[in-house]
N, C-alpha and C positions, 0 to 999 in steps of 0.2 A: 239173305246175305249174312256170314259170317260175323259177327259182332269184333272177332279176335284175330280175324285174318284175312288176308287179302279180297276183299270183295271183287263182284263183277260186275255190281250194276251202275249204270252210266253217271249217276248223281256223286259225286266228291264228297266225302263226306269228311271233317278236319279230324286230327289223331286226337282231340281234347276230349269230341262226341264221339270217337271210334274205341278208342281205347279206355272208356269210364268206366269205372270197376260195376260191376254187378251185383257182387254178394261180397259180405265182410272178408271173407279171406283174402281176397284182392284189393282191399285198404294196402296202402304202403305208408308205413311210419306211424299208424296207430293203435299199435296192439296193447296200451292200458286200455281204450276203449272199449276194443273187441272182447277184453277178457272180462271185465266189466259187465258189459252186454250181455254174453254167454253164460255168466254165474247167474244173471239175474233172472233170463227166461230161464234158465234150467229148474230154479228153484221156484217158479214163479210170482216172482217178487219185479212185476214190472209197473214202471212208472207211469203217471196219469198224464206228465210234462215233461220235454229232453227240452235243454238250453243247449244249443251245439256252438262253439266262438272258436274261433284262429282267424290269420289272414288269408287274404283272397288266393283262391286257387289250390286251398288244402283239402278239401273236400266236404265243404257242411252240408250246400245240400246233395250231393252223393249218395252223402252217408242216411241224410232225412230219406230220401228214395228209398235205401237198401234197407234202412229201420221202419219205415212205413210196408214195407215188404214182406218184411219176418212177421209182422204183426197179422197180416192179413194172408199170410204163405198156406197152400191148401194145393192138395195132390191125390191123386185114386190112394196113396197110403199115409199119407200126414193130413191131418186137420187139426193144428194147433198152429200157435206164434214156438217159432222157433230160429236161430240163426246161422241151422245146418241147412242149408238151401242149397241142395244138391242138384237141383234139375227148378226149371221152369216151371212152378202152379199155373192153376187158372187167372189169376190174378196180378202174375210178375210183369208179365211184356208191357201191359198196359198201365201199371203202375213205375217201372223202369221211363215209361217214355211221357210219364205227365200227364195222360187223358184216363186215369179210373175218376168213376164218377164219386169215389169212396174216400178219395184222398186229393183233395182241394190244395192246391199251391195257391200262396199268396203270398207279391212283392209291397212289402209293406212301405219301400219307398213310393208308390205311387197309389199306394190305400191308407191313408195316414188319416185316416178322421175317425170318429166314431159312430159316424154310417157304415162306415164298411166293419167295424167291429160286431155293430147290433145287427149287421145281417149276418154275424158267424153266431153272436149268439141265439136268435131266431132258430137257427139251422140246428144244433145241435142237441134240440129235443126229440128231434128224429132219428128213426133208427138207420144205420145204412142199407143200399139198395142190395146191393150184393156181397161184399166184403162182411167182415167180423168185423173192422172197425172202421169206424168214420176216421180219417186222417185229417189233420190240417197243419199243414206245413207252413209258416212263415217266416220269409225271406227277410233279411233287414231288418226283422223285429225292433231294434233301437229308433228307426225313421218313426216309430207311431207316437201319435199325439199324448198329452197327458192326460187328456178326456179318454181316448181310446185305450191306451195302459187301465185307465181308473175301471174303464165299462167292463174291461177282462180279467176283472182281478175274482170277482165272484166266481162266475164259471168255470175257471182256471184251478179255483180251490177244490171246488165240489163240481165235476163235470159230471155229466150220464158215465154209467159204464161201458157203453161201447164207443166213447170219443175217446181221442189221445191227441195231444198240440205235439208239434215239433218247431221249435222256434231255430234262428241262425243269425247269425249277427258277428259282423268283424267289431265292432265297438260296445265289447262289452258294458265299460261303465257309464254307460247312459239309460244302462237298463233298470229301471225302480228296483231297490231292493225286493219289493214288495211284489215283483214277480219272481225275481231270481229265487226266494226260499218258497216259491211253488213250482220250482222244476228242477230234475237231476241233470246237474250241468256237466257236462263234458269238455274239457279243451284239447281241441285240435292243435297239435301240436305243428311248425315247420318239418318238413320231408329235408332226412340226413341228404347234403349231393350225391355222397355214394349209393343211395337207393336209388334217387331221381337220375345217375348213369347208370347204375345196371336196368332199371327199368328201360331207359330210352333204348340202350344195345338189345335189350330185349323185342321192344319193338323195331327198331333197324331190322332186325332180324328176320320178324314177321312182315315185315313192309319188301321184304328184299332189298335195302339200301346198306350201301358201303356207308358206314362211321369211322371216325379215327377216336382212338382213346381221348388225346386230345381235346377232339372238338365237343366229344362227348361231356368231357369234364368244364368245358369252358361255358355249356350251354346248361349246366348241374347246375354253377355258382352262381352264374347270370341269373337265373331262375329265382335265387332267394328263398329256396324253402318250398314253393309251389310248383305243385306238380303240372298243375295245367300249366303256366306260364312257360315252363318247360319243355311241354308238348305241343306248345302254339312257338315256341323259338325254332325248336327240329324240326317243325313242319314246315317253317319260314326256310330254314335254312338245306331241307332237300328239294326246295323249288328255286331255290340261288343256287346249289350246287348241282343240280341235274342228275338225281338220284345217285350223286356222289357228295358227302358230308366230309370237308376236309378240316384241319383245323385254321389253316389261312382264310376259306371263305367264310368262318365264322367269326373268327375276328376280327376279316372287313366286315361283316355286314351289321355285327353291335357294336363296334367301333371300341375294339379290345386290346391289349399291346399282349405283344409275345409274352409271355410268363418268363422265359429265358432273360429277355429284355426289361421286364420290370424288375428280374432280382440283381441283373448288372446297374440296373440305376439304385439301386439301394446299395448297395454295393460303393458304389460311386460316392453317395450321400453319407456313409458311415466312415466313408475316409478321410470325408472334408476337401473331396476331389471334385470341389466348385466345376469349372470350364468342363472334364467329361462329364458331370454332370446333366451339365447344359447342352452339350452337343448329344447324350443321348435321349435325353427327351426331346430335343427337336427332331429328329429322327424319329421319331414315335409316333410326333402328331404331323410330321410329313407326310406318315403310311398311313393317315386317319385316325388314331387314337385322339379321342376327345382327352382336354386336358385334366378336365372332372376328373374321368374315371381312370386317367394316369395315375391321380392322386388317391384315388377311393383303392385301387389295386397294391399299391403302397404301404396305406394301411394296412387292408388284409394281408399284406405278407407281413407286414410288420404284428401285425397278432400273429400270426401264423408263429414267426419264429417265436416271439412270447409263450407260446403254448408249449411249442415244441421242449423250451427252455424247465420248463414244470410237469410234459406231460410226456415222455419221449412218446409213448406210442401212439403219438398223435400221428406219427411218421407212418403209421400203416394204414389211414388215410385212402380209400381206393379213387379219390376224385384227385390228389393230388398227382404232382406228373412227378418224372424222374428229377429233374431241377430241382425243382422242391423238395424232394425228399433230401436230397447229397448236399445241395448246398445251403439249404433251409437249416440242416442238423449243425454243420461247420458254423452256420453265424452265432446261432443258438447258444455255442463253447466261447463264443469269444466276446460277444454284446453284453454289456453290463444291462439288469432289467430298469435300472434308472435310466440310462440314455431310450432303450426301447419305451420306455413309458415317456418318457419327453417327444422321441417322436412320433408316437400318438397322438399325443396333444395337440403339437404342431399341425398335424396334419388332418387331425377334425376341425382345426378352428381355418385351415387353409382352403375346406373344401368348399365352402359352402361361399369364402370369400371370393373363388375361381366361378365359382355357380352368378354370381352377381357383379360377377365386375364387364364392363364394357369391352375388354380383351382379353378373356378367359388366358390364352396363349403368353401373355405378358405376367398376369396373375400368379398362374403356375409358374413361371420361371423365379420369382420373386419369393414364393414360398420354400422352392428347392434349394435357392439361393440361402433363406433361412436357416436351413435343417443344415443342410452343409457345414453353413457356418459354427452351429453348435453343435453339431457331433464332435468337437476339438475341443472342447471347452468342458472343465468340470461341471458337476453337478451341484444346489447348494451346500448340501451337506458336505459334499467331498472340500468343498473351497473351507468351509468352516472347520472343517479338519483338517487340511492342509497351514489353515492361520493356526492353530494349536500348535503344529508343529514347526512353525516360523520356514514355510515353501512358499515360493509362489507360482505358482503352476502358469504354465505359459498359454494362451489360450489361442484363438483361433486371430487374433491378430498380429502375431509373430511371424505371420509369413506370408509367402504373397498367398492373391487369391487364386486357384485354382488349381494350387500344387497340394499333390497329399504329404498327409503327415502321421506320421507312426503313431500307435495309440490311438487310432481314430475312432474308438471307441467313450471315448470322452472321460472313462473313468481313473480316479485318483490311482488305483492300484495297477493299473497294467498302462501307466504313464511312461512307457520305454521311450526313448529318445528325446522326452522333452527339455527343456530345462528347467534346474530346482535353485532357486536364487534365496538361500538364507539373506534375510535382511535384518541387523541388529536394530532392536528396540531398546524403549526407556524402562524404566522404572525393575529392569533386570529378566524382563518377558521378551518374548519371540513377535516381533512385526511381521504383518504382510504386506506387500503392496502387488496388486495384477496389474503387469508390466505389459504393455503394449507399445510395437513399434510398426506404424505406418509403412517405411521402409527399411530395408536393409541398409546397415551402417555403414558408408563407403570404408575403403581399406583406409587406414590411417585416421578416420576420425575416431574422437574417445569417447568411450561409452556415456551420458547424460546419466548420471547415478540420481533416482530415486530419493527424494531428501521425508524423511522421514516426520508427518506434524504431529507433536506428542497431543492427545486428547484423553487426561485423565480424570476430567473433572467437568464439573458445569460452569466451573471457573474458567477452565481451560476454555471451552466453546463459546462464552462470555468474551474472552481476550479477542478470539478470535474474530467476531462479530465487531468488535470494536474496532480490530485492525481494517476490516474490510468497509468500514462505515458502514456498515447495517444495524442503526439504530433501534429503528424498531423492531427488527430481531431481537436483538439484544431487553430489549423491555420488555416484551411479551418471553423470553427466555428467563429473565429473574423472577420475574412477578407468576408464571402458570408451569413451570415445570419441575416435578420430583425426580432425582436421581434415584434408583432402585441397585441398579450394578452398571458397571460397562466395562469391555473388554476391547481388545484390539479389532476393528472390524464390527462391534456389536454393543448398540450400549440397550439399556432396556429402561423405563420411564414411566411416573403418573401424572396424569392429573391436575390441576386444581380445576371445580368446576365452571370455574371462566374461563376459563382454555379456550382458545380459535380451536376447531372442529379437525383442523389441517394439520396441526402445531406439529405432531409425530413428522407427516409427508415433510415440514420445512426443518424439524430438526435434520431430518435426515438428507434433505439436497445441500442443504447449505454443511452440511458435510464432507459429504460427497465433493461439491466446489472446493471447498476450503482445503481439503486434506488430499483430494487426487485421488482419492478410494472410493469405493464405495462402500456402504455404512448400513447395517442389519437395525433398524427401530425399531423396539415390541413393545408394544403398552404393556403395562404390569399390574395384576390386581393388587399386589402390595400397596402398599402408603408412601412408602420411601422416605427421602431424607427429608429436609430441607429445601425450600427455594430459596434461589439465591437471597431474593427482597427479605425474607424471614429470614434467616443467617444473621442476614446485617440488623436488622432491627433488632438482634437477642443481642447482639455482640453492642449495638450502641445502647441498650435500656444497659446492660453490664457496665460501660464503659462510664456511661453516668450515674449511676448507684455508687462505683467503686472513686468518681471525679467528687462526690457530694462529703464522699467517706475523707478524703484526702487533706491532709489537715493543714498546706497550705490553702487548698482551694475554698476549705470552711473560715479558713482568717479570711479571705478577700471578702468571702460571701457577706461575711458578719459585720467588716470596716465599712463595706458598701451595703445600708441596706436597701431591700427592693432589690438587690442585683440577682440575675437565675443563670441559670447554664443553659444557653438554647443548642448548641452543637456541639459535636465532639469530630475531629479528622482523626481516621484508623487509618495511618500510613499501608497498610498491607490487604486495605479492604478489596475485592475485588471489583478488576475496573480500575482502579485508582493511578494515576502516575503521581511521580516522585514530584512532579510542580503543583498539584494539586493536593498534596499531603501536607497536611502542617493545620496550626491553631488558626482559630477564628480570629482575625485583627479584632481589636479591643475600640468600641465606640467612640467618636471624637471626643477627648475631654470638651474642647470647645461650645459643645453641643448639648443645651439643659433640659436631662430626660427625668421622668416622674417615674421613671424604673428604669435603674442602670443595668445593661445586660453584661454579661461576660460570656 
């Protein structure tokens, strides 16, 4: 039977075992290797160890078969290792399907001791039976023990000359150094989609099976890089389709959304068009789209157009569809790459929360619901340039929920339609405040105008604490914090090393409360000013050096002696009010002390 084409014999055999490449030229997606390989036998400079790593289904041991092949390759006119393997040797068939007695596979997950080592190294003072080289192939290699790694570290260095190891492992770093720099490691790389569909249309072809571009490209990306996965999905999906491969019964049967329909939901989500949002991912996972991979699909368009945005001829693409290409390039002109990077974010830290929540379908809507809502809404930066320029940018709670709105791209510069609400500040600067209104304001009521809390000082946030009775705010604010700078929306702060751990998170809420804003906290390596309690302690040792200097206050001293100055009231200290300013009442005459104070 035909290895490449349609066989006859009764036995099924899957496209994963039908279609496995046989000789290097028919590697897909690994031609550092091959040329590698090629230079190496050509010049004869070949290696005593191959380390083969990628993930599952890229081809390690394929490639150990088809390198255990070249090695031992022999014909009525070649007898050397070579990796032009033009025809069948003596050697190929039997070495292709696993039974040469010359080349030992071994799955090192279920050989993991150093019995099974010591019986390779036993073996490998013999010469081979038929072959030029003894082969030993091992699977897994990372599964062996550290007895077993330690027993093959010798052999491995210094083997006979007619052995060669071919090791393969998807988890590289578990592999001891100390095998790794005794063998030329190769990485297998993931298989472009575009290879893994024109290989599949290749074999559709050979199989005699109708593909659609389509379904072709949906079973590329599903695939992940692996060619057999690939070839185990098309194989699934020409016995669901009945030697007809459409792209609908592919997308039912891995439970896929339209690609059309995944860029209308983004689409949807970049407008801040809440409600279609929601109605068209319900629609989605009505037709069977899991909600996971609504959102994993998402993403990758959402990279997709990122790419597109840096990379235009990402757009030539042959796994992508026509959707993608027209409307992928148009988002690409119009999304700022900060909102694209924000919905990324969102929607890795969303997936995995859909993956583990008790109603995956409720999950997802709550995360679209999220994105939604911040695609209206600047980005930080943008907001802290917008307070520079005394704006305040209207964000996504200015309107109702599920109506779009212009600019739904989130960003400061193509903010068309929004509104820019100057708001006069103190001190001669530009104020912001992010103005949100629950509802629309019936016809005739007046606007609630924004009242602006000046915060210029540590004084200022002091006051404040004070008005709100938050005393021990207020203590822990004089006695551990340094002012460094602060600005409208941003102050920046040290230190002292009694500080509570938190102190920045509560300067910053009880801000936020207090002023109706929210508030930028950065700790700062600087030193900064003053704390408040230090202020006042400089300002009172001053006050009483200059009260001792005072040449009434030295006549009292002198008339009274024993008399000292224990207080001084700084009308304007901070904290202080007008009923609490003033002199210390003077000791009852009546009352006979052995030190009179003043």
């Amino acid at each position: 039977m035909s290895e490449t084409g349609k066989g006859s014999a009764n036995v099924y055999r899957v496209l994963a075992r039908k279609y496995r490449p046989r000789d290097f030229s028919a590697l897909i997606g690994q031609e550092p290797m091959v040329r590698t390989l090629t230079n190496a036998f050509a010049s004869g400079r070949i290696a005593q160890a191959w380390m083969l790593t990628g993930v599952r289904g890229v081809g390690k041991t394929t490639t150990a078969r088809i390198l255990a092949r070249a090695l031992n390759y022999k014909t009525a006119t070649i007898d050397r290792p070579t990796v032009d393997m033009i025809e069948f040797g003596e050697h190929c068939q039997a070495i292709m399907e696993g039974r040469h007695v010359d080349v030992i596979e071994m799955d090192a997950a279920s050989h993991t001791g150093i019995d099974d080592i010591r019986e390779i190294i036993e073996q490998v003072r013999y010469a081979p039976v038929s072959a030029r080289y003894k082969v030993y192939i091992i699977d897994e290699v990372h599964m062996l023990s550290t007895q077993a790694f330690n027993g093959l570290l010798k052999t491995l260095e210094e083997p006979p000359p007619h052995v060669k190891f071919i090791f393969a492992t998807t988890e590289i770093r578990k592999v001891p150094i100390t095998v790794l720099s005794r063998c030329q490691r190769f990485d297998l790389r993931r298989i472009d989609a575009s290879l893994i569909k024109s290989d599949l249309a290749r074999i559709a072809g050979l199989e005699g099976v109708s593909a659609e571009e389509d379904a072709l490209a949906m079973i590329a990306r599903a695939a992940e890089g692996s060619m057999r996965d690939a070839q185990s999905i098309f194989d699934q999906a020409i016995a669901h389709g009945g030697e007809q491969v459409s792209a609908d019964a592919v997308r039912a049967m891995i439970g896929l959304s339209d690609r059309s329909q995944v860029i209308d939901l983004f689409e949807y989500l970049m407008k801040g068009d809440t409600a279609a949002a929601l109605t068209e991912y319900r629609a989605q996972y009505d037709t069977g789209a899991d909600p996971a991979v609504v959102l994993t699909d998402l993403a990758e368009f959402n990279h997709l157009v990122t790419r597109i945005r840096f990379i235009p001829e990402a757009l030539a693409d042959a796994s992508l569809t026509e959707d993608e290409r027209r409307r992928g390039g148009e988002l690409a002109e119009k999304l700022t790459v900060k909102v694209l990077s924000r919905t990324w974010q969102m929607l890795l830290k969303g997936i995995p929360e859909v993956q583990a929540a008790p109603r995956p379908v409720s999950a997802g809507e709550m995360v679209l619901i999220r994105i939604a809502h911040a695609a209206t809404l600047p980005t930080l930066d943008e907001a802290l340039k917008m307070l520079d320029d005394g704006l305040a940018p209207a964000g996504g709670g200015s309107r109702r929920e599920g109506q779009p709105q212009p600019g739904g791209n989130g960003g400061a510069a193509s903010a068309i339609g929004r509104t820019q609400m100057p708001v006069a500040g103190g001190a001669g600067g530009h104020a912001m405040r992010l103005v949100e209104r629950a509802e629309p304001m019936q016809r005739g009521e007046a606007a609630a105008q924004a009242v602006e809390v000046p915060v210029r000082s540590l004084a200022d946030i002091a006051a404040l604490a004070a008005q709100h009775r938050d005393i021990a705010f207020k203590t822990l604010l004089r006695s551990n914090v340094r002012l460094v700078r602060i600005d409208p929306g941003k102050i920046e702060i040290s230190l002292t090393p009694d500080a509570p751990r938190d102190m920045a998170n509560q300067v910053g809420d009880r801000l936020k409360r207090w002023t109706g804003r929210p508030w930028f906290v950065a700790l700062s390596r600087e030193q900064g000013g003053e704390t408040i309690a230090e202020e006042e302690d400089r300002k009172r040792e001053g006050a009483l050096s200059d009260a001792r200097a005072d040449p009434a206050v030295a006549a009292l001293l002198a008339k009274f002696p024993g008399a000292k100055i224990i207080d001084i009231r700084i009308p304007d200290a901070p904290g202080e009010t007008d009923e609490t300013a003033g002199l210390t009442p003077m000791p009852d005459p009546g009352v006979d002390n052995d030190d009179d104070e003043l």
